[in-house]
C-alpha positions, 0 to 999 in steps of 0.5 A: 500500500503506497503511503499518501501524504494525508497519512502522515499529516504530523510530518509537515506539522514538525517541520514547520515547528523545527523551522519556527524555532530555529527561527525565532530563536535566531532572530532572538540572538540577533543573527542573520540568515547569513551568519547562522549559515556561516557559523554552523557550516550549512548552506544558506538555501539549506538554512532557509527551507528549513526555517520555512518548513520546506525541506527535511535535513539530517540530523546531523545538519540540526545539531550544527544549526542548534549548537550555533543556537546554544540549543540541543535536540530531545527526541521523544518517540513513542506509540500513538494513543487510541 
């Protein structure tokens, strides 16, 4: 069975939240798209569609960004209820 993006609705709800953090967070600290990129190693075009919600990055490129940040990721999976 082919997986539709209607099945998985909370996937695009977590991108936009990942990227509004990192984005408010950003402008918080005063920093420009530009030097976010520069100081955490990431393409600008990277930086952006995150912060957009537009792209899916690694994890790795995530916890460049939020180190930057003076932040770190916490992970919680667990089964959905009901």
């Amino acid at each position: 069975m082919a997986n539709t993006k209607s099945e998985f609705p909370s996937i695009m709800s977590t991108k936009k939240r990942v990227g509004k953090i990192i984005s408010a967070r950003r402008k918080e600290l005063g920093l420009e798209q530009k030097e976010l990129a520069l100081y955490s190693q990431v393409s600008e075009s990277i930086l952006s569609n995150l912060e957009n919600g537009k792209s899916n990055t690694t994890i790795n490129t995530l916890e460049k960004i939020l180190e930057v940040l003076g932040m770190e990721l916490a992970v919680e999976i667990k089964k959905k209820q009901g």
